[in-house]
KOLDRENLUM-159223 format. One record per residue (C-alpha): x, y, z; residue number from 1. Coordinates in steps of 0.5 Angstrom, whole numbers, plus 500, padded with zeros to 3 digits. Layout:
BEGIN
+-----+-----+-----+-----+
:  c1 :  c2 :  c3 :   i :
+-----+-----+-----+-----+
:   X :   Y :   Z : NUM :
...
+-----+-----+-----+-----+
This chain:
BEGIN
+-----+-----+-----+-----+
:  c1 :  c2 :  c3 :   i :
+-----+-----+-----+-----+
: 671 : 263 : 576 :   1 :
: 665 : 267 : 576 :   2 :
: 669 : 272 : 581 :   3 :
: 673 : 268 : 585 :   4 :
: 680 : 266 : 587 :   5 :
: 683 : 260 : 588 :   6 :
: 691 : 258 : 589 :   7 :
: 692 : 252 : 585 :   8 :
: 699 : 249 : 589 :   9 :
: 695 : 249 : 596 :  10 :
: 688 : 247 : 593 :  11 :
: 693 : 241 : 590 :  12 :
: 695 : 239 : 597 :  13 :
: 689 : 239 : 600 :  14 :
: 691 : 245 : 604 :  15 :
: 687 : 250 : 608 :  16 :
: 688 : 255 : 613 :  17 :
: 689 : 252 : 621 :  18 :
: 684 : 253 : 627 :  19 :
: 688 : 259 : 629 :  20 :
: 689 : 265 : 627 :  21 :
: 695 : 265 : 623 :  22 :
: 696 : 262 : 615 :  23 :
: 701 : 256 : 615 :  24 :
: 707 : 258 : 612 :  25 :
: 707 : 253 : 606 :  26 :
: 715 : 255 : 603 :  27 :
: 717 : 254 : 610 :  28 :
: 715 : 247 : 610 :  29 :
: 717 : 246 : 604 :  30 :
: 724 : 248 : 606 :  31 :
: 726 : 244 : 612 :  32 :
: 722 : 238 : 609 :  33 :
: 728 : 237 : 605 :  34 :
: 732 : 237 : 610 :  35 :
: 727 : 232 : 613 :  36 :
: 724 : 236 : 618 :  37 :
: 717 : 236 : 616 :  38 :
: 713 : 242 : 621 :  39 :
: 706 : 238 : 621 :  40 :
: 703 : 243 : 626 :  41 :
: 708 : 249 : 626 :  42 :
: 703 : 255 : 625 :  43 :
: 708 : 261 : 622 :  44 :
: 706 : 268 : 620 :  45 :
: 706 : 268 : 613 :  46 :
: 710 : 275 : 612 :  47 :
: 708 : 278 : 606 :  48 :
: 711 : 284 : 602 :  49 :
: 706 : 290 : 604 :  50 :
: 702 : 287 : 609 :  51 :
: 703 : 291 : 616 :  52 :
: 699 : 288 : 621 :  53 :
: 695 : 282 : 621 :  54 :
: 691 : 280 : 628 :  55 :
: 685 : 275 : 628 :  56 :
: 678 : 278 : 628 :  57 :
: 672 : 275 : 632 :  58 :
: 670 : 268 : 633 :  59 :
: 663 : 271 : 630 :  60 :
: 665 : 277 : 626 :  61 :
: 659 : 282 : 626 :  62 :
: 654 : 282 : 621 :  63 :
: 655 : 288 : 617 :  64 :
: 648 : 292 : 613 :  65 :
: 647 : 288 : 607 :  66 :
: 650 : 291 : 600 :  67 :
: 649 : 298 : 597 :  68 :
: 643 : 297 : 593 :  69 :
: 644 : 295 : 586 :  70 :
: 639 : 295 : 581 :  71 :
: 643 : 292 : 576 :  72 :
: 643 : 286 : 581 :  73 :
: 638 : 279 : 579 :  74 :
: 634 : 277 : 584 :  75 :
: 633 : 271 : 580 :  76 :
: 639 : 268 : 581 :  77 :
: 639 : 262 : 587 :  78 :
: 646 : 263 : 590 :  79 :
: 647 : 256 : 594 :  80 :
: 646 : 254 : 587 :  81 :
: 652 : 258 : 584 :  82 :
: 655 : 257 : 589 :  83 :
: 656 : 249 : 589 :  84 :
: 658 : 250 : 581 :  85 :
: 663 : 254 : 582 :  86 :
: 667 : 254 : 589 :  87 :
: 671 : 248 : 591 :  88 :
: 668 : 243 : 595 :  89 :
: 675 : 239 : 598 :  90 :
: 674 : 236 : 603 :  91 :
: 678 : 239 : 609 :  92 :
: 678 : 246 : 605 :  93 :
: 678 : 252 : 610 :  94 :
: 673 : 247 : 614 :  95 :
: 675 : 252 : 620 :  96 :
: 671 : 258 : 621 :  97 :
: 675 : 265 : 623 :  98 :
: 676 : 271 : 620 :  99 :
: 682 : 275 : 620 : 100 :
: 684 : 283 : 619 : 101 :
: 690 : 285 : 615 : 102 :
: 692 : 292 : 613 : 103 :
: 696 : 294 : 606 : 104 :
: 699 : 300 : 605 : 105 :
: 698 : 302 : 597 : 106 :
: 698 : 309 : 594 : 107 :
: 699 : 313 : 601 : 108 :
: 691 : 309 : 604 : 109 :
: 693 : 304 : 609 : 110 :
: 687 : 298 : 607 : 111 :
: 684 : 294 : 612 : 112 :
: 682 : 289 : 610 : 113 :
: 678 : 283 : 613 : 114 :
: 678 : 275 : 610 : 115 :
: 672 : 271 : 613 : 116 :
: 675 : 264 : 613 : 117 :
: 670 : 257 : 613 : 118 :
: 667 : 253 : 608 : 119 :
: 662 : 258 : 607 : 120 :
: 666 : 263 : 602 : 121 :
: 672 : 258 : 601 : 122 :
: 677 : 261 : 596 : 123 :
: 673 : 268 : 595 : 124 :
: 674 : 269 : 603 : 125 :
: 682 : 271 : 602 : 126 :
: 687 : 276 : 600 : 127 :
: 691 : 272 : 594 : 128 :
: 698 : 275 : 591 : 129 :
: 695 : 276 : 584 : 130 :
: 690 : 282 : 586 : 131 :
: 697 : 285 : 591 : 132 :
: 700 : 284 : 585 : 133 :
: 695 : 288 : 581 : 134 :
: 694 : 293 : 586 : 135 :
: 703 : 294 : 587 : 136 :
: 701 : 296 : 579 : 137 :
: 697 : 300 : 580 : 138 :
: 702 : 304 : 585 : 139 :
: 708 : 303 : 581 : 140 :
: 705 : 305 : 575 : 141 :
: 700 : 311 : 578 : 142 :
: 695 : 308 : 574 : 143 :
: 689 : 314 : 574 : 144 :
: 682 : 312 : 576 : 145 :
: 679 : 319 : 578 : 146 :
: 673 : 321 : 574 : 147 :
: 674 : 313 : 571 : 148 :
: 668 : 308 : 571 : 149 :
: 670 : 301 : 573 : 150 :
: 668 : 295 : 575 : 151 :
: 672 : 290 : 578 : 152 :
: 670 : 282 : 577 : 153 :
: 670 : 276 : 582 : 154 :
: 673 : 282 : 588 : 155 :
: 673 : 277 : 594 : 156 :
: 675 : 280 : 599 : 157 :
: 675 : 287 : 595 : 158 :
: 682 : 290 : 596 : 159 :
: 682 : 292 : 588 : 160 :
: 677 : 296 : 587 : 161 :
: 677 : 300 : 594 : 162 :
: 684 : 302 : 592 : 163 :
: 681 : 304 : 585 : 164 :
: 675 : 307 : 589 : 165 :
: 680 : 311 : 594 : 166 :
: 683 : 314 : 587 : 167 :
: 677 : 317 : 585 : 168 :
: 675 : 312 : 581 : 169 :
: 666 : 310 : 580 : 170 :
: 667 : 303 : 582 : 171 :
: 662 : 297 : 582 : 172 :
: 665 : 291 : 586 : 173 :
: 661 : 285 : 583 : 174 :
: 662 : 278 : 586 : 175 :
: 656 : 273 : 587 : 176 :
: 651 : 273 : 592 : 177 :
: 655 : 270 : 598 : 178 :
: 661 : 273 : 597 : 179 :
: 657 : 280 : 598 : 180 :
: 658 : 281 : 604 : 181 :
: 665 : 280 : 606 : 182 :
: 666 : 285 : 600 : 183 :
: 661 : 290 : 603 : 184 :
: 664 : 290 : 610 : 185 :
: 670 : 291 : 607 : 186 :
: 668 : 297 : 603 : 187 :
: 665 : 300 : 610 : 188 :
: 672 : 300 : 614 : 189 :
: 676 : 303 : 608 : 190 :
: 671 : 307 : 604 : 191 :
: 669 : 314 : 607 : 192 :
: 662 : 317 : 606 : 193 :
: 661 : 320 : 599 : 194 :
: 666 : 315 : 596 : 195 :
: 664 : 312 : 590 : 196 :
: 664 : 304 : 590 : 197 :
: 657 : 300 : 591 : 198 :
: 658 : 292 : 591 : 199 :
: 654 : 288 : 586 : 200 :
: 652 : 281 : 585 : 201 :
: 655 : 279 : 577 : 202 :
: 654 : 272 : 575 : 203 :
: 659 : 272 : 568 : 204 :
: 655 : 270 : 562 : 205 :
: 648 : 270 : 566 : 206 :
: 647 : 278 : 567 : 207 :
: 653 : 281 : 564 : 208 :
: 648 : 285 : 560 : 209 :
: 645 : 288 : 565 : 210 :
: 650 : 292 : 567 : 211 :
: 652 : 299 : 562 : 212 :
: 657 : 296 : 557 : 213 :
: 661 : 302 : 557 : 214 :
: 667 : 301 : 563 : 215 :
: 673 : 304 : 562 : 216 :
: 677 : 300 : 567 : 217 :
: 675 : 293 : 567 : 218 :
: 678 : 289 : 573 : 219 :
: 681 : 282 : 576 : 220 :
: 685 : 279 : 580 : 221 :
: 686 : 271 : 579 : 222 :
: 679 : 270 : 575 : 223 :
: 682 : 265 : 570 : 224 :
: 683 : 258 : 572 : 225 :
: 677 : 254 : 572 : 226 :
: 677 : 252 : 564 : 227 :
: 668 : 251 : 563 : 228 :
: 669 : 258 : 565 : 229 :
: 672 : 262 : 560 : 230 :
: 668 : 262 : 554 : 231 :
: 663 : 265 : 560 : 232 :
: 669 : 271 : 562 : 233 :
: 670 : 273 : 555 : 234 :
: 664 : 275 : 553 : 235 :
: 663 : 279 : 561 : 236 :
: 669 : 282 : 558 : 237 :
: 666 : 284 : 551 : 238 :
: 660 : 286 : 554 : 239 :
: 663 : 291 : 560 : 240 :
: 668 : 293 : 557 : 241 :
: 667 : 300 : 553 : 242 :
: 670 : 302 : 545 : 243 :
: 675 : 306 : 548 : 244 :
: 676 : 301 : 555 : 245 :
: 681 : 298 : 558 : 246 :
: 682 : 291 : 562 : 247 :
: 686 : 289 : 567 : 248 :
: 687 : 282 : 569 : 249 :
: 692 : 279 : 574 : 250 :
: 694 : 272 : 575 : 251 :
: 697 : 266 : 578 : 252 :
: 700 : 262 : 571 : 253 :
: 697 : 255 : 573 : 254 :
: 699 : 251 : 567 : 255 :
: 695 : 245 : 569 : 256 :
: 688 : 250 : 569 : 257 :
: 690 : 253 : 562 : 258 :
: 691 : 259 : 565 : 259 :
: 697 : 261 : 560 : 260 :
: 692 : 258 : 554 : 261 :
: 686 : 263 : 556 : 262 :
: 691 : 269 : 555 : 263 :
: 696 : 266 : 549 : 264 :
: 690 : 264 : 545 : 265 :
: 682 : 265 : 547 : 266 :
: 683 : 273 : 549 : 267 :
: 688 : 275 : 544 : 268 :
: 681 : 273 : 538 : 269 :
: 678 : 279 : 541 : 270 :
: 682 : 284 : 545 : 271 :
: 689 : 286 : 544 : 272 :
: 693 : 284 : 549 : 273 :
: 700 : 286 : 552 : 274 :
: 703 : 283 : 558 : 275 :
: 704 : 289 : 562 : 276 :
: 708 : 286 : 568 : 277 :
: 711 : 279 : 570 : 278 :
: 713 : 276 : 577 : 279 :
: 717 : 271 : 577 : 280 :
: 718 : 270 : 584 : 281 :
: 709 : 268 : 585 : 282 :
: 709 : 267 : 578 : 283 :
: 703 : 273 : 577 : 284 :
: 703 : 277 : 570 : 285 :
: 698 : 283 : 569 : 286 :
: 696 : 283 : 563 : 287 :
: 693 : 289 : 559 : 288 :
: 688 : 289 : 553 : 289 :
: 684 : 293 : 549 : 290 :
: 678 : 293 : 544 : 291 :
: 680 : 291 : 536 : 292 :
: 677 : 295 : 533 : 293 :
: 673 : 301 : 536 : 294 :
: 666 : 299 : 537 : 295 :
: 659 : 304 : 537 : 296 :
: 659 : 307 : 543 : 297 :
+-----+-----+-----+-----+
């Protein structure tokens, strides 16, 4: 996916966000539907490990100053065209514009973060399990970012990079040019002045090379799962990660999206790669990999 992120189990049921300002508990339905108590409308908070508060955001959130200004952008690119060849068109699909504000609680920063739901961002506009995964790990890992240069791809709503960002990393946040200024919102209200984060449009294999291919964090959080996809993030891979680089990759298991089959045969060819960690209960693996050999700097 060119920088976003999907849930398979909801996208297969035609799921999508209500009217209201709260998510639909789908395990909760699926629990009393066994007992043959089908909630059609029940609205439930959906509690998550590390979500504080969630409240709803305006009807019509504010509009925030364009993105940081980017030099490695492609003003070329036409995103209502990339848009339609990358987003998930269900019908019904967050049909329904809302935003919503959670705060999550990583390495001691308190991040707000704001997810502007509508047929508009579709799947980029929501905080997925795989990049909280991704960000537990970098807590329980003490992963360190300061002084590192990072790109995070297909960022959504950001949450992955502003958390490198706010431990001291010189980040680049890249997604396609509609999902910007959600990304850019978000660096605002959690990224003080003078921090080091600039948001970036990136369309993977179409001008990856723009970019410096000397990352030494390469970043994502649930990008695997659309198969035309792959051969396109591998080369991103390639490209931005440096000789002596590292990548991070989160992701939600969905055999029926070839995910396993991205990481078990295509990014092993080029890339050594570890399983760094393993979440049964959301079926989440973060993976790790390094360049095989050490390439000219």
């Amino acid at each position: 996916m060119w920088g976003l992120s999907a849930n398979a189990e909801d996208l297969a049921r035609g799921a999508a966000p209500h009217s209201t300002h709260r998510k639909f508990n789908w395990k909760r339905e699926a629990k009393l539907g066994g007992l043959g108590l089908v909630l059609l409308h029940s609205r439930e908070p959906q509690v998550r490990k590390r979500d504080l508060f969630s409240h709803p955001g305006p009807a019509h959130p504010p509009r925030y100053p364009g993105p940081v200004s980017c030099p490695m952008a492609n003003p070329r690119l036409d995103p209502e065209s990339e848009l339609d060849s990358v987003f998930p068109r269900e019908v019904g699909l967050f049909a329904d514009f809302y935003s919503e504000s959670s705060r999550f609680y990583f390495c001691g920063h308190v991040l707000s973060i704001t997810q502007n739901f509508g047929s508009r961002l579709g799947v980029a506009a929501r905080v997925w399990d795989a990049a909280l995964s991704l960000c537990n790990y970098f807590e329980s890992q003490n992963v360190d970012f300061r002084g590192k240069k990072v790109i995070e791809l297909g960022a959504g709503t950001g949450i992955v990079g502003i958390l490198a960002a706010l431990q001291g990393g010189d980040v680049t946040i890249t997604d396609l040019p509609l999902v910007l200024e959600q990304i850019q919102g978000n660096v605002q209200a959690n990224v003080p002045a003078g921090g080091r984060a600039r948001v970036c449009a990136l369309s993977w294999g179409i001008d990856q090379h723009v970019f410096p291919g000397d990352y030494d964090l390469v970043l994502g959080a649930d990008i695997v799962y659309l198969e035309p996809t792959f051969p396109l993030l591998l080369g991103t891979l390639q490209h931005l990660c440096g000789p002596h680089g590292t990548i991070y990759l989160a992701s939600k298991m969905r055999e029926e999206h070839g995910t396993e089959s991205f990481f078990q045969h295509l990014l092993p060819q080029h890339f050594q790669l570890e399983l760094a960690q393993r979440d049964e209960d959301e079926n989440v693996n973060i993976y790790r990999a390094r360049h095989r050999e050490s390439r000219p700097a």
